[in-house]
C-alpha positions as CSV (number, residue, x, y, z in Angstrom):
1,X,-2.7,89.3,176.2
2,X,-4.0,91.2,173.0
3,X,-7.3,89.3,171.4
4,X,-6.0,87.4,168.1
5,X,-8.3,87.0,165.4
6,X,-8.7,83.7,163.0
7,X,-11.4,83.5,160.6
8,X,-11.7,80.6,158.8
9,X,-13.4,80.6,155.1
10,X,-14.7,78.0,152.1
11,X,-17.8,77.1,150.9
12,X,-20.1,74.4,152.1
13,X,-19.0,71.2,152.9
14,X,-15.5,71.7,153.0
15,X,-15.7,71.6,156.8
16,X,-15.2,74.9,158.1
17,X,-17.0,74.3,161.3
18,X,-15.0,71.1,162.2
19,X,-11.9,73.0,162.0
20,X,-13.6,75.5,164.3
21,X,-14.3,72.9,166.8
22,X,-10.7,71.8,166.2
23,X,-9.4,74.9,167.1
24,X,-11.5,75.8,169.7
25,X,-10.7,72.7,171.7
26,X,-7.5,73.8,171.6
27,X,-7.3,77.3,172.5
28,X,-9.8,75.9,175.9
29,X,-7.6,73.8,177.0
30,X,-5.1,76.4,177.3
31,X,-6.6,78.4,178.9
32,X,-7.8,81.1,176.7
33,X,-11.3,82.5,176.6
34,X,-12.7,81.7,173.3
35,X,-15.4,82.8,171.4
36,X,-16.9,81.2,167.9
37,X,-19.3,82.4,165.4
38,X,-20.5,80.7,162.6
39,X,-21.7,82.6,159.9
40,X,-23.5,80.4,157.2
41,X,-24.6,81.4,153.6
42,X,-26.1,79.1,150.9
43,X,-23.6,76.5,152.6
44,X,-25.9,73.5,151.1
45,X,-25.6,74.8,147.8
46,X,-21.8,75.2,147.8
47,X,-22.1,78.8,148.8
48,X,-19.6,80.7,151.5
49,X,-19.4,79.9,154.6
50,X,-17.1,81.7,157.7
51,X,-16.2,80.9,160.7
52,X,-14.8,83.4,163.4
53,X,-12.5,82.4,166.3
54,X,-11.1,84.8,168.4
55,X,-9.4,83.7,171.7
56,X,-7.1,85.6,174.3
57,X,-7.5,86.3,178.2
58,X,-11.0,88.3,178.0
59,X,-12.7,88.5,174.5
60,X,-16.2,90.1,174.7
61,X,-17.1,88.9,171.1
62,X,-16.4,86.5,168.6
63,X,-17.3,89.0,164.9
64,X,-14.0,90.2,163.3
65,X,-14.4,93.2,161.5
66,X,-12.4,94.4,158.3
67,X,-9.1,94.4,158.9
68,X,-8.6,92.8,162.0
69,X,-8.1,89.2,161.6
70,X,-4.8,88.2,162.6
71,X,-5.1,85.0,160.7
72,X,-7.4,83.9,157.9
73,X,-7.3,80.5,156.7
74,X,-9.3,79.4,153.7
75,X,-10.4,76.4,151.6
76,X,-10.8,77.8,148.3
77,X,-8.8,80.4,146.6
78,X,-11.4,82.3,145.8
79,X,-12.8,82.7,149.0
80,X,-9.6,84.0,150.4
81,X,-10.0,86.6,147.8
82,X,-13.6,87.5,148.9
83,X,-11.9,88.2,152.5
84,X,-8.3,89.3,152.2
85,X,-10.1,92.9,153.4
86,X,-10.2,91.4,156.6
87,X,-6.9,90.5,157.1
88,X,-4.6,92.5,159.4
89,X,-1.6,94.8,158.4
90,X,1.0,91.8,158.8
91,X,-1.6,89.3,159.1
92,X,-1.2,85.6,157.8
93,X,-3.4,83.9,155.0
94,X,-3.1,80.8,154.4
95,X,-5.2,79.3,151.9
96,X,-5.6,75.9,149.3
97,X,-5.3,76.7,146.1
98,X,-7.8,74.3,145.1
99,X,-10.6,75.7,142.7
100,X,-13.9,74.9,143.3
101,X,-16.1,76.6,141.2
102,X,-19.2,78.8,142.5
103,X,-22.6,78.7,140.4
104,X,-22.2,81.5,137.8
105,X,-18.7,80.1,136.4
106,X,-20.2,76.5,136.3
107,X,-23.3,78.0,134.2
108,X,-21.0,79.9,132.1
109,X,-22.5,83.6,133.6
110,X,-18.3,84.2,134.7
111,X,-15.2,83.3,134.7
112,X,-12.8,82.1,137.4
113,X,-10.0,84.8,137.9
114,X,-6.9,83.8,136.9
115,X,-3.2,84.6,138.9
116,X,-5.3,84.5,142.7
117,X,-2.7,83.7,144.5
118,X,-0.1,86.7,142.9
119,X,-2.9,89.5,143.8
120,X,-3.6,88.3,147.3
121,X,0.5,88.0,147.9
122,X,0.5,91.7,146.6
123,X,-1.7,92.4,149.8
124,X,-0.7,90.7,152.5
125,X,2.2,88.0,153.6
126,X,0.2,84.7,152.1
127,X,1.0,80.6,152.7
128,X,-0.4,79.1,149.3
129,X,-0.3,75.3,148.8
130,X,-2.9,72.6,147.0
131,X,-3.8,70.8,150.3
132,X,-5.8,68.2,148.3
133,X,-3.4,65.8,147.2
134,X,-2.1,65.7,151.0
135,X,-5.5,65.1,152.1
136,X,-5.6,62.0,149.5
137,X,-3.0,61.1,150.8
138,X,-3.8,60.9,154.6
139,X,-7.3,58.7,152.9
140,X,-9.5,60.8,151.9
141,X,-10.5,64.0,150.1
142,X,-12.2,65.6,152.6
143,X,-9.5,65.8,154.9
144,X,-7.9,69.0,153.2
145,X,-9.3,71.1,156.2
146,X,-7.3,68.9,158.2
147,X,-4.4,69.0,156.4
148,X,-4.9,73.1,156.5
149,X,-5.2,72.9,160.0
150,X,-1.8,71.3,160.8
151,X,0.0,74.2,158.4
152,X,-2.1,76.4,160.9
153,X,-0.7,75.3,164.0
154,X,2.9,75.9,162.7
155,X,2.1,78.9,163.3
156,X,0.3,78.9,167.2
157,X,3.0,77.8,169.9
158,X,1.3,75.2,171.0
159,X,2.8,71.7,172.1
160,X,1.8,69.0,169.7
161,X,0.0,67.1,172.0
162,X,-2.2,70.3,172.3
163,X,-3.2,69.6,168.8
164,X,-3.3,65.6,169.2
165,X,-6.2,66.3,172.1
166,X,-7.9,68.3,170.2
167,X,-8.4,65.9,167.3
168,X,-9.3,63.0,169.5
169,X,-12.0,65.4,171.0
170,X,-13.4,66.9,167.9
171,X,-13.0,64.1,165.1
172,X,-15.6,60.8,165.6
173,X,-13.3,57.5,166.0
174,X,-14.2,56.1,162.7
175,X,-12.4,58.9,160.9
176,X,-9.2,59.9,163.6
177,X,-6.6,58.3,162.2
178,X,-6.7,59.5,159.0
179,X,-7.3,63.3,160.4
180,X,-4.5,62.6,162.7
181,X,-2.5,61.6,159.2
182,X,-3.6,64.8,157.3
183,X,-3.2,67.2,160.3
184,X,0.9,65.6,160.5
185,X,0.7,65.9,156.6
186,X,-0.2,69.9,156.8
187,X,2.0,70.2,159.8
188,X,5.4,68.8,158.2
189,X,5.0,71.7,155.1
């Protein structure tokens, strides 16, 4: 099997790395070799933060370089503007539409483009949706990773219960049911 190639982008504290986790956990226990990297920026402050997965029978490492990501799957529209250069030739993005602003537009220094989501299609074959009000739904908020996660697996032929594990390995009790709402949530779009 080739090496497929999913980076996953937002800014800090949108929960990048648990979706990681939740997709590593499934890719092992199906066998794949799986490698993760973690590439944090001012994620504290709101800043970018990436997360490469890459998974297949041998991988030797987990950095995706420009244009090779098979998949990229982001939490903020702007981030999957920042890296749409690394998406394949007949790749998949799928990203929230969601806004959140970085530093220089809430100081007034720029402006958030406008018409994201039209420029990005222009590149590349793009799933757009505003997971937040699916997240709310599930309970909370923060669950939109979640919620992206389930439109992600739509797209990895894995059996459900591949995904079910996974959760119940990754996500602390206290808060599984409502992942396991928003990941069902993502997964029905």
């Amino acid at each position: 099997m080739n090496t497929t190639s999913i980076m996953i982008v937002g800014v800090g504290g949108q929960g990048t790395l648990l979706a990681s986790r939740l997709l590593g956990s499934a890719l092992i226990s199906q066998g794949y070799d799986v490698k993760v990297s973690e590439v944090h920026g001012m994620s504290q402050r709101g800043g970018s933060v990436v997360t490469y997965v890459r998974y297949g029978d041998k991988v030797a490492s987990p950095v995706i370089d420009k244009g090779e990501a098979d998949y990229i799957l982001s939490f903020e529209l702007l981030e999957a503007a920042r890296w749409i250069g690394y998406l394949k030739k007949g790749g998949l993005l799928i990203t929230n539409t969601h806004q959140t602003p970085p530093m220089p537009v809430i100081t007034g220094a720029a402006v958030y483009p406008e018409n994201i989501v039209e420029k990005l299609a222009q590149k590349a074959k793009v799933v757009a949706l505003d997971a937040l009000p699916l997240a709310e739904q599930a309970g909370s908020a923060k669950a939109v990773n979640v919620v992206l996660m389930g439109v992600l697996s739509k797209q990895m032929h894995f059996d459900k219960t591949v995904w079910d594990k996974a959760i119940e390995e990754t996500v602390p009790a206290r808060f599984l049911e409502l992942n396991q709402r928003a990941f069902e949530l993502g997964r029905a779009l």
